[in-house]
C-alpha positions in Angstrom: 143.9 -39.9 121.1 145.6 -38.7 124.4 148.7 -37.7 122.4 146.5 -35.2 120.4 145.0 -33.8 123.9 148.0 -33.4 124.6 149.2 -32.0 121.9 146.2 -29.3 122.1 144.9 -30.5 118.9 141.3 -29.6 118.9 138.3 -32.5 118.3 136.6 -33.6 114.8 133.0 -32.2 114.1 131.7 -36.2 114.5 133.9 -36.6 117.9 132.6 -33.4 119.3 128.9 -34.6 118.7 130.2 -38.3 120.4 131.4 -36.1 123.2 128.8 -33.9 123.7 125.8 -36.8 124.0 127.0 -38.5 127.1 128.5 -35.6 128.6 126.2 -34.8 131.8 123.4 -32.1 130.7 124.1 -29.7 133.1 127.6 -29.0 132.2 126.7 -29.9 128.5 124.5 -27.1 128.1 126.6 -24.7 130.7 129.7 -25.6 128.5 127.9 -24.3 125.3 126.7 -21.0 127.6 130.4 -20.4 127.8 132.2 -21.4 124.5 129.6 -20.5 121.1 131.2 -21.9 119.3 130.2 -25.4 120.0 126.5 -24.3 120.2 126.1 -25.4 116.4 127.2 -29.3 116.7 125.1 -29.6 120.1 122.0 -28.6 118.9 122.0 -31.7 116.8 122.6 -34.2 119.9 119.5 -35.0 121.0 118.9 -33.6 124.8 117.3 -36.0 127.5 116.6 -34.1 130.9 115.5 -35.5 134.2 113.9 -32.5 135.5 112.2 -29.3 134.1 110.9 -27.0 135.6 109.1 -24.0 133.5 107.5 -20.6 135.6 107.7 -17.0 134.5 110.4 -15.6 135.6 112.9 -19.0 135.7 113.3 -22.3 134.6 115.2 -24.9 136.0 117.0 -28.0 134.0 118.1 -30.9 136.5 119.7 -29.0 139.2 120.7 -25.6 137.4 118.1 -23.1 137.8 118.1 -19.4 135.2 116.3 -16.8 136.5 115.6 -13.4 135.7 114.0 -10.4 137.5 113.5 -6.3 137.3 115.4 -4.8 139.9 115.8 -1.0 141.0 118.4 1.5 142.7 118.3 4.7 144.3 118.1 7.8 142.7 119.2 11.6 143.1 116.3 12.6 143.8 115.0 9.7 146.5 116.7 6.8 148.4 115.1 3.5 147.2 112.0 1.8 149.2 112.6 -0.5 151.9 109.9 -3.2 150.1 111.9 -2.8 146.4 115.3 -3.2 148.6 113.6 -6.7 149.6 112.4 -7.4 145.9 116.0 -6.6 144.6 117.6 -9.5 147.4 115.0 -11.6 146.4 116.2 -12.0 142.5 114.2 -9.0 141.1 110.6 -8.7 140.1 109.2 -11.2 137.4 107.4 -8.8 135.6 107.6 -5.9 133.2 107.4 -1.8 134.6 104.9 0.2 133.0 105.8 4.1 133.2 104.8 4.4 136.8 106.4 1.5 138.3 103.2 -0.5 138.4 102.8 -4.3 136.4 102.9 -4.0 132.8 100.0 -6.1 132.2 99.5 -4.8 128.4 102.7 -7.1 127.8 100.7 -10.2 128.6 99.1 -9.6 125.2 102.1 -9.0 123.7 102.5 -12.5 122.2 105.1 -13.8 119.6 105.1 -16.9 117.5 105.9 -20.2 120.1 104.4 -17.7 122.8 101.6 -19.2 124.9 99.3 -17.6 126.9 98.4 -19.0 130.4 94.9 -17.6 131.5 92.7 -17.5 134.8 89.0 -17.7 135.1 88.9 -13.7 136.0 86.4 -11.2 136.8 85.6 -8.6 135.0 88.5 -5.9 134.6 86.7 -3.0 135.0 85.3 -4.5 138.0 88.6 -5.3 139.4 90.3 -1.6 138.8 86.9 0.0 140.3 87.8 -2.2 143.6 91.3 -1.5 143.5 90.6 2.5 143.3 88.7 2.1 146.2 91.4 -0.1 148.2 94.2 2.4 147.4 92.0 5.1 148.6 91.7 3.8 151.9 95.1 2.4 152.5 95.8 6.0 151.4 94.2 7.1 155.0 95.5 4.2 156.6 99.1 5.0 155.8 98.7 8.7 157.1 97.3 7.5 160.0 100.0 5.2 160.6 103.3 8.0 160.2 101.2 9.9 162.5 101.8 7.5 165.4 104.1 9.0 167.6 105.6 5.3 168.6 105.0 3.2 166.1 105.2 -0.7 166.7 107.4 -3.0 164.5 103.9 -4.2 163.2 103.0 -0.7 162.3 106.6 -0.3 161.1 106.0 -3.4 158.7 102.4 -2.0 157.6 104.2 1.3 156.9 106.9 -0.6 154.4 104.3 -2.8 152.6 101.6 0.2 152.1 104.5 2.7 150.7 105.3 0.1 147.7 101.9 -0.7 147.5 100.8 2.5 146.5 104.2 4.3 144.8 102.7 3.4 141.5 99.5 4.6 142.3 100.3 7.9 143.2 102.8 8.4 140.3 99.6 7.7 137.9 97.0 9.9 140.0 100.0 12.7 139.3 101.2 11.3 135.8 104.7 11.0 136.9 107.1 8.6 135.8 109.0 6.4 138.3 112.0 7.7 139.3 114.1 4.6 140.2 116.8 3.4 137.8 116.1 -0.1 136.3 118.5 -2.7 135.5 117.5 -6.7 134.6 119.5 -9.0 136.7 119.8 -12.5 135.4 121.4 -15.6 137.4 122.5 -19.2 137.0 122.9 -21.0 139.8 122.6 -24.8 141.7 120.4 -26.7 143.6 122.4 -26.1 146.1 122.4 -22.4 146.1 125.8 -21.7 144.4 126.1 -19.2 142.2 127.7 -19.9 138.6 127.2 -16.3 137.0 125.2 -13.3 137.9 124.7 -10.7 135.6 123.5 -7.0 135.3 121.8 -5.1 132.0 120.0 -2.3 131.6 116.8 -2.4 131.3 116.4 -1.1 127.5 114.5 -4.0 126.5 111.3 -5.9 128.0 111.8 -8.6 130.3 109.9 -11.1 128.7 112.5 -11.0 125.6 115.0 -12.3 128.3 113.1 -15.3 128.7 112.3 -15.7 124.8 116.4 -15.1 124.2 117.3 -18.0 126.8 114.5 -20.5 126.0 115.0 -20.0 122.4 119.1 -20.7 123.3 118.5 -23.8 125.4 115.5 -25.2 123.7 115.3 -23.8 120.1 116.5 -25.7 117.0 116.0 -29.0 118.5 114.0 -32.2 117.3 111.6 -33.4 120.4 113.1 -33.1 124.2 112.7 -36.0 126.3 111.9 -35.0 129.6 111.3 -37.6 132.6 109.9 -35.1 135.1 108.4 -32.1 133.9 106.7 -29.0 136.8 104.9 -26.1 135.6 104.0 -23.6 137.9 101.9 -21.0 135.9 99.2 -18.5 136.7 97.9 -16.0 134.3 101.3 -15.1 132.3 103.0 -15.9 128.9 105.4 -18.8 128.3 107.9 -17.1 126.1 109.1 -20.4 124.0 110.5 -21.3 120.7 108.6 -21.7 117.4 108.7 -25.8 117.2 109.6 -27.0 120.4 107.9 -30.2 121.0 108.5 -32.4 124.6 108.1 -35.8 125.5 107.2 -36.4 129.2 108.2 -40.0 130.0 106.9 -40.5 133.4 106.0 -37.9 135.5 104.4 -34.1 135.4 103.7 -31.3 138.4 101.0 -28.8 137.9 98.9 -26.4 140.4 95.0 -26.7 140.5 94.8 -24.8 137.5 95.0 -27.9 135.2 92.7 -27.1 132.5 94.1 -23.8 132.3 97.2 -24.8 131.7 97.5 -28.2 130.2 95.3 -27.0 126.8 97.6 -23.8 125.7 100.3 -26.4 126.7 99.1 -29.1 124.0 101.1 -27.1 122.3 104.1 -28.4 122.9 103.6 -31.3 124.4 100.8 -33.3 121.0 98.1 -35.3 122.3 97.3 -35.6 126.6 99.8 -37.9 127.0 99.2 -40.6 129.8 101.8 -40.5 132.5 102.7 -42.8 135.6 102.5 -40.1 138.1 100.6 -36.8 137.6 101.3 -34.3 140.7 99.0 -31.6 142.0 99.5 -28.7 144.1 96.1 -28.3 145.5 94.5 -25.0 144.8 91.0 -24.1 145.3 90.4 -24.3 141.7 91.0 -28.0 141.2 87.5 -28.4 142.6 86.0 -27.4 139.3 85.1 -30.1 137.6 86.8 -29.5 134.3 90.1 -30.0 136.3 90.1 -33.1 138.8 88.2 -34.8 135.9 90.7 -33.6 133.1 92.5 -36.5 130.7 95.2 -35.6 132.2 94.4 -36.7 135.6 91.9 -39.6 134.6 94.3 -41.5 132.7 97.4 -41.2 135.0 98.2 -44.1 136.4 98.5 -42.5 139.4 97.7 -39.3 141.1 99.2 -37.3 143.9 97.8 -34.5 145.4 99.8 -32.3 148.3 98.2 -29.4 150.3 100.7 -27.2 151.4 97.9 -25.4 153.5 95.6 -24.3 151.4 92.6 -22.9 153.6 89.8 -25.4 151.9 87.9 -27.0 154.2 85.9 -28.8 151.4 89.1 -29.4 149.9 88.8 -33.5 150.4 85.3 -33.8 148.6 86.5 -34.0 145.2 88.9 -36.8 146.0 86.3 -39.5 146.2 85.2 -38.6 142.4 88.6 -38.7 140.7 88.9 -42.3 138.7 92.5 -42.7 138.3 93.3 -46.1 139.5 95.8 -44.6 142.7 95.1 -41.5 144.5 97.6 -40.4 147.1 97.5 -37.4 149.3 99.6 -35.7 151.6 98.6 -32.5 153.8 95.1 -31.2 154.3 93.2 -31.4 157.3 91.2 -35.0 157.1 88.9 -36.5 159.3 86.5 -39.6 160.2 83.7 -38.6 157.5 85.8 -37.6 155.3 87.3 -41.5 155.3 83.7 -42.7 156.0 82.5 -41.0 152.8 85.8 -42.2 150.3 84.8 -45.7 151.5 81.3 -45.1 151.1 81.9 -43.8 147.5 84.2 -46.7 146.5 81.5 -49.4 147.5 78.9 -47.7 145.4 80.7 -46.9 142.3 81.8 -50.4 142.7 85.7 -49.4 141.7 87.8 -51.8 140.0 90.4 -54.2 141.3 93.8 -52.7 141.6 91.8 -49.1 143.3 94.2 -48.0 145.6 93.1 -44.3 148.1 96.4 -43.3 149.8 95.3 -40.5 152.4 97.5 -38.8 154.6 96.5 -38.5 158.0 98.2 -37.2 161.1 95.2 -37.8 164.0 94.9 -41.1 164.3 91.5 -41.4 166.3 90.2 -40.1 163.0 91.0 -43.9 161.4 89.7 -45.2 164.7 86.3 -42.9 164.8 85.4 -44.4 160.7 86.2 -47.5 162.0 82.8 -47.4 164.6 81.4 -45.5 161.8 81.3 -47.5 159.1 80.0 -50.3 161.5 77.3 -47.9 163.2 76.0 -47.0 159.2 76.8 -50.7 157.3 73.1 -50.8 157.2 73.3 -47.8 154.5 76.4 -49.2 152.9 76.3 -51.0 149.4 77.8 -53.9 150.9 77.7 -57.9 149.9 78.1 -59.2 153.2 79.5 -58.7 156.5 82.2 -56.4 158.0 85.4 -58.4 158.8 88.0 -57.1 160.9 91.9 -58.4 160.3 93.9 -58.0 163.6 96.1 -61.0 163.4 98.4 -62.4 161.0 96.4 -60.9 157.6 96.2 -57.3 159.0 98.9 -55.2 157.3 98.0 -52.2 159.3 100.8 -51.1 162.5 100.4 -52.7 165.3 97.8 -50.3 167.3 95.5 -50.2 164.0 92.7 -53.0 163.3 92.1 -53.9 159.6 88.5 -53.7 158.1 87.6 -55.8 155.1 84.1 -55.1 153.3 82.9 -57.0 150.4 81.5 -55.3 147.3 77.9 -56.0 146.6 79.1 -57.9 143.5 80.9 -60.7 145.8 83.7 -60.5 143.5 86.0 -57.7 145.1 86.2 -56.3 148.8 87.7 -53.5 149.8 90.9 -53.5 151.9 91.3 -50.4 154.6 94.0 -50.6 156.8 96.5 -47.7 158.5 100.9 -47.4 158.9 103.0 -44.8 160.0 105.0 -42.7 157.6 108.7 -43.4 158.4 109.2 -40.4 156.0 107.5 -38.1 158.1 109.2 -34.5 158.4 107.3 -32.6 161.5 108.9 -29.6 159.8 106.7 -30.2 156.8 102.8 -29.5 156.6 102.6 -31.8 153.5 104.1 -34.7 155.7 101.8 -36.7 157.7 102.2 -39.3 160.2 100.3 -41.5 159.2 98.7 -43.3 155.5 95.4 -44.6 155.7 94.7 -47.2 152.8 91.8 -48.0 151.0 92.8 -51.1 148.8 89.9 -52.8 146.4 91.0 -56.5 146.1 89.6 -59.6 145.0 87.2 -61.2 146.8 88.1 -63.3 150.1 91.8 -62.1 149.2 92.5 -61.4 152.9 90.9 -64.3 154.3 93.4 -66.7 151.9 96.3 -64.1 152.9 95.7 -65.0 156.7 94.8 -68.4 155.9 98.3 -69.1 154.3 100.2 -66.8 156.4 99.0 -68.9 159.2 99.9 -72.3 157.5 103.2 -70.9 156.8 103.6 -70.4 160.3 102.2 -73.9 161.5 104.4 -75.3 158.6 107.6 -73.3 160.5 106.7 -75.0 163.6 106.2 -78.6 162.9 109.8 -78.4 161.2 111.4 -76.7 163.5 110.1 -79.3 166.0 111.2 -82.1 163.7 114.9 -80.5 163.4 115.0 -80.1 167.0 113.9 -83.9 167.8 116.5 -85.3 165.0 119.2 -82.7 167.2 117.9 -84.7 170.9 117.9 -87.6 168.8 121.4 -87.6 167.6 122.7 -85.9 170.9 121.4 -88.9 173.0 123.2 -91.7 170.2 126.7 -89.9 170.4 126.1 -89.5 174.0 125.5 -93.4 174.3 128.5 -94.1 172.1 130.4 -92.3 174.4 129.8 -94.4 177.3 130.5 -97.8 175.4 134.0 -96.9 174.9 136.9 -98.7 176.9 
């Protein structure tokens, strides 16, 4: 076979196919970007990713992200805005231009077959343009008022930029006048780490939403189910341009924002029934509070659940975690504090929740583990509780070294529930989502912390007496060869 390599002769139909399957994806489907005419025999290898991530204006397959944006240049007639200069560096804009230079928003019901249409809970439209009429009017005034200024600040400079863009379109429709910046559609491939494998230029003669359907439809289309182990959508009010047929498999875990219902019922379109997945991630967003998301199938039957705050402004934010049922709930970021522990533990003991229940919360004060800890003892009289409150700080405790264990039995005597507190040795002070520390609420079965100490403690007696035998048998024979010793001639 190396003699026909090296004799340039080209590969069989059946040994491209062989080739093609356990050649790594991202070059497999980079490879058939570049030569078409290999694009036949892999669509019928069946395509496993590790990673896929679907948004509006990009997707990204393992580490190899395509993205696609509007962007626009000067013009005779007027040098190009210092805020579209910004959107052009920044990979374009992921939406359609109408005439003015304002959001297309007519093409969101411009929907094709394998199209699906991502909504939001909105008010009502004329509502919303009435506001904005009004808005625009006064940052109309504000932005005269501002170029008046005789030395302007870099804050007023900034406030300048933002309100020009802001209301270009605006304008151009009050004096039905088209937008006079050229458009062209940039499209990129590039890698995780930030290299850049092709950038191209087009003009904008066509909508940018057929880019999308043109690139999905040549990665995706034609193919029998995907299997996909990690799969992130990050989608707010916008069309999935897809493939008629596509179908994926999610084999273990799925990222979504608060949005869930939202978006997980258009996308039972391509992905069958809810499936039920090991890890389901959230990106907390006000709207997971409504009830028809934290409690959707999707989240009640993952095995477990991770929610991370990246700083959303919700102070109420923590309340819905007590109520979600999946059997482990992790999250990271958010502010926490002692009633908001008291209360998970309070909720856990009444709803009685299953062995195996496990509450990961992120934490980054740690007098706020300390202050539930008096709490909880200040209140057990209100607690649903089958005994006393036990504290571990021995040999059983599997908290660090400055945190006390707590151990309350369940009013059915046949769990208790296990809190305890580490440090994160992950922890990135760079990143909100990171906290210092994990508090853990832990529903075990009953007395299972009392046996834990119990045998760690025999273990440890068990250690001793032997290694007081061994060291008696060492004296032992040290004192007989010692004695030998002094027999001799």
């Amino acid at each position: 076979m190396l003699n026909e390599y090296a004799h340039g002769k080209p590969l069989s139909y059946p040994s491209t196919k062989c080739f093609l399957q356990y050649l790594n994806v991202e070059k497999r489907l980079l490879l058939t970007h570049r030569c078409p005419s290999l694009y036949r025999a892999e669509k019928t290898v069946p395509l496993h990713i590790d990673f896929l991530l679907l948004a509006s204006d990009h997707f990204v397959i393992n580490n190899i992200q395509f993205s696609w944006g509007i962007i626009r240049q000067s013009s005779a007639k007027r040098k190009l805005l210092t805020a579209f200069k910004r959107d052009n560096a920044n990979g374009g804009l992921p939406y359609d231009l109408d005439k003015y230079g304002a959001e297309d928003k007519a093409e969101l019901e411009n929907l094709s077959p394998g199209d699906i249409r991502i909504r939001d809970t909105d008010p009502d439209n004329q509502e919303v343009e009435e506001v904005e009429v009004r808005l625009m009017r006064e940052d109309a005034k504000t932005l005269k008022k501002l170029k008046k200024l005789e030395k302007p600040n870099k804050g007023n400079l900034e406030e300048i930029v933002q309100l020009e863009s802001k209301l270009f379109p605006w304008k151009n429709r009050r004096g039905n006048t088209r937008d006079c910046f050229p458009r062209y559609i940039k499209f990129q491939v590039k890698s995780e780490e930030g290299k850049y494998f092709k950038t191209e230029y087009l003009e904008y003669n066509k909508k940018l939403h057929e880019t999308m359907k043109y690139l999905t439809a040549k990665f995706f289309g034609g193919r029998e189910i995907i299997g996909v182990q990690h799969l992130e959508v990050d989608l707010y009010n916008t069309v999935l341009r897809l493939p008629v047929n596509l179908k994926l498999r999610i084999k273990q875990k799925m990222s979504i924002g608060g949005n869930v219902a939202d978006v997980i019922n258009p996308l039972g379109q391509i992905l069958g029934q809810f499936p039920s997945l090991d890890i389901v991630e959230v990106k907390y967003h006000w709207e997971f509070r409504d009830e028809k998301n934290f409690d959707h199938p999707l989240i009640r039957t993952a095995k477990s659940l991770e929610i991370v705050n990246y700083g959303e402004p919700d102070q109420f934010w923590f309340t819905i975690v007590p109520q979600i049922k999946s059997e482990i709930v992790s999250t990271f970021g958010g502010y926490v504090d002692s009633m908001d522990l008291g209360n998970l533990a309070a909720t856990i003991l009444e709803n009685r929740r299953e062995i195996g229940t496990v509450y990961k919360i992120g934490l980054n004060e740690p007098k706020w583990f300390d202050d539930m800890y008096f709490l909880l003892h200040k209140h057990h009289e209100e607690l649903q509780i089958g005994g006393e409150i036990r504290t571990l700080a021995g040999f059983g405790k599997k908290s660090s070294f400055e945190f006390t264990d707590l151990v309350i039995p369940m009013i059915n005597k046949t769990s208790e529930l296990h809190i305890y507190c580490g440090k994160n040795d992950e922890h990135d002070p760079n990143r909100y989502e990171s906290p210092r520390f994990f508090v853990y609420f832990e529903v075990t079965p009953f007395e299972t912390c009392d046996k834990s100490e119990f045998y760690k403690r025999l273990s440890i007696c068990i250690l001793f007496v032997l290694t007081i035998a061994l060291i008696g048998i060492w004296v032992t024979d040290f004192f007989c060869w010692s004695a030998s010793c002094t027999t001799l001639p």
